[in-house]
C-alpha positions as CSV (number, residue, x, y, z in Angstrom):
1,X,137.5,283.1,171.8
2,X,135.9,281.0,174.4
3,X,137.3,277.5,173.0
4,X,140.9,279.0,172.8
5,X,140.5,280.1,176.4
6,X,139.3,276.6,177.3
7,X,142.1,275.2,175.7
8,X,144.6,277.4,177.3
9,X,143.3,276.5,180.8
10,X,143.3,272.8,180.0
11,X,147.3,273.0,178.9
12,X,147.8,275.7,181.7
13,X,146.0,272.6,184.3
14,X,148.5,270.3,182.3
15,X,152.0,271.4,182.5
16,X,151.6,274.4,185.3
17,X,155.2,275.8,184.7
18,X,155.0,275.5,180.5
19,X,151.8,277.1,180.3
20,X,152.3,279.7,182.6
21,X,155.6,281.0,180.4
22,X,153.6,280.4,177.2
23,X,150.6,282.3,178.2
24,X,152.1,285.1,179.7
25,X,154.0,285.6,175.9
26,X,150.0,284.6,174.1
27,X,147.8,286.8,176.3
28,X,150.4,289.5,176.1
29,X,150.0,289.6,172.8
30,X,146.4,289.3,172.6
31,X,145.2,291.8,175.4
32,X,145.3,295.3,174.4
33,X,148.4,297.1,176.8
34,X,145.8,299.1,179.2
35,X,143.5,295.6,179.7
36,X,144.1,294.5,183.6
37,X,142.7,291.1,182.8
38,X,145.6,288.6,183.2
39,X,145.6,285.0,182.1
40,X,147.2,284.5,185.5
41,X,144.0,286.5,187.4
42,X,141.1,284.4,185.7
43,X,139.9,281.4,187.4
44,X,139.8,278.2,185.6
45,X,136.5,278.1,184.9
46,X,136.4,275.7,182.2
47,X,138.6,272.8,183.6
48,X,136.9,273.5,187.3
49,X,133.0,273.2,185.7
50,X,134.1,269.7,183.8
51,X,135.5,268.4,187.5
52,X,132.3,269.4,189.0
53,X,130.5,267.4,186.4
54,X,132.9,264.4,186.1
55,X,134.7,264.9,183.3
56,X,137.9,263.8,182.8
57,X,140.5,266.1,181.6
58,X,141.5,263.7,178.3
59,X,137.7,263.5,177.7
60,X,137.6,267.7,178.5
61,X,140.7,268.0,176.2
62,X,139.5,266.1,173.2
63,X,135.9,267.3,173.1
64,X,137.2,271.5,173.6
65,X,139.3,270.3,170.4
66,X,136.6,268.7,168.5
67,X,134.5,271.9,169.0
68,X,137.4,273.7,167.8
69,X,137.7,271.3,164.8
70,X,134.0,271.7,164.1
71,X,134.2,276.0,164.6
72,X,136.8,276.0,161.9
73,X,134.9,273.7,159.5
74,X,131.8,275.6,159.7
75,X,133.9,278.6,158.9
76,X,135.8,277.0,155.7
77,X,132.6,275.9,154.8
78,X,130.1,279.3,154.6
79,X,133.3,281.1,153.2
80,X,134.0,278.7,150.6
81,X,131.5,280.2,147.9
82,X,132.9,284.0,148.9
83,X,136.7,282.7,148.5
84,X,137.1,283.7,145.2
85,X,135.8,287.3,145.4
86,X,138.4,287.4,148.5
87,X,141.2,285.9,147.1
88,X,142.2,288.7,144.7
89,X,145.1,286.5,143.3
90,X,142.5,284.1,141.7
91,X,141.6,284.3,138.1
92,X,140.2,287.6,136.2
93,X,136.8,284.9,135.1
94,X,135.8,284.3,138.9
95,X,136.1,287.8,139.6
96,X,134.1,288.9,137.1
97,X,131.5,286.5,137.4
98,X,131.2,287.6,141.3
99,X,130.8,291.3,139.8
100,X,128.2,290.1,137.6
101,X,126.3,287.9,140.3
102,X,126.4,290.8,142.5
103,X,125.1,293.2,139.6
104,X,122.3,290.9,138.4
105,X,121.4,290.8,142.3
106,X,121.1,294.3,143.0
107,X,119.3,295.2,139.3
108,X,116.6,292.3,140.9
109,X,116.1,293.8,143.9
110,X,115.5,297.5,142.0
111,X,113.2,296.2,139.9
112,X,111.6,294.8,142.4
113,X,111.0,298.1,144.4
114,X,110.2,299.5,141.4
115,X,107.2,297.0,140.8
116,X,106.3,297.3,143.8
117,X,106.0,301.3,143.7
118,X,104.0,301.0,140.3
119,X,101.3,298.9,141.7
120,X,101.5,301.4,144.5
121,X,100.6,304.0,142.3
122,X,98.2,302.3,140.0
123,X,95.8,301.2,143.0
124,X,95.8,304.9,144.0
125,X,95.1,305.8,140.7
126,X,92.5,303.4,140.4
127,X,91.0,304.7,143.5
128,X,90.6,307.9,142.7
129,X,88.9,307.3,139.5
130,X,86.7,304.6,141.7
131,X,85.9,307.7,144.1
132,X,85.7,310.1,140.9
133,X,83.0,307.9,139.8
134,X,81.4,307.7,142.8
135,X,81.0,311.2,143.4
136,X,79.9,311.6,139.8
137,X,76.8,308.9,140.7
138,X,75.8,310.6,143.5
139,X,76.0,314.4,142.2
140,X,73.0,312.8,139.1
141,X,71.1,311.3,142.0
């Protein structure tokens, strides 16, 4: 949300009248109705911090993009091996071999607990026939 804000100030810094008409139809449609927060109320914060540091506004411009770019990649990218299992137009095998993967994963992970609560219960087992023993010792003493 923060990179489409920075764009929209950079065009809104760019063409003054052309922004202003085509934010006032984007953040309307963004905003819920009872929001008070304007596009036309927020201070450019983005475009005024890159002055202050000497940035140029192409320079500004073309690195808020590339980070745009980059978000969107890194998005395609982690949801790329989930696509399938979303895409429920794809075909019946990938489907089913998500079910599957998902199936073998959760019968792991219950076995697992299930290990783990057996050697649980055999080390209490095994130390109350270890205390057993010990009380037997000392009661022939």
């Amino acid at each position: 949300m923060a990179v489409i804000n920075e764009l929209e100030e950079i065009a809104a810094t760019r063409n003054p009248s052309d922004a202003a008409a085509q934010e006032s139809d984007s953040s309307s449609a963004n905003l819920p109705s009872g929001s008070a927060d304007s596009s036309e109320d927020k201070p450019l914060r983005f475009v005024e911090l890159a002055r202050s540091m000497g940035v140029s506004e192409d320079t500004h411009e073309s690195m808020a993009t590339d980070a745009a770019n980059y978000l969107c990649y890194q998005l395609q990218h982690l949801l790329a091996p989930i696509a399938s299992a979303i895409n429920q137009s794809g075909p019946w095998e990938e489907r089913s071999a998500m079910a599957r993967l998902t199936q073998k994963l959760q019968k792991a992970k219950r076995n697992k607990r299930w290990r783990k609560r057996k050697r649980k219960h055999v080390a209490e087992l095994f130390q109350k026939v270890a205390l057993t023993l010990l009380s037997l010792r000392f009661i022939r003493l």
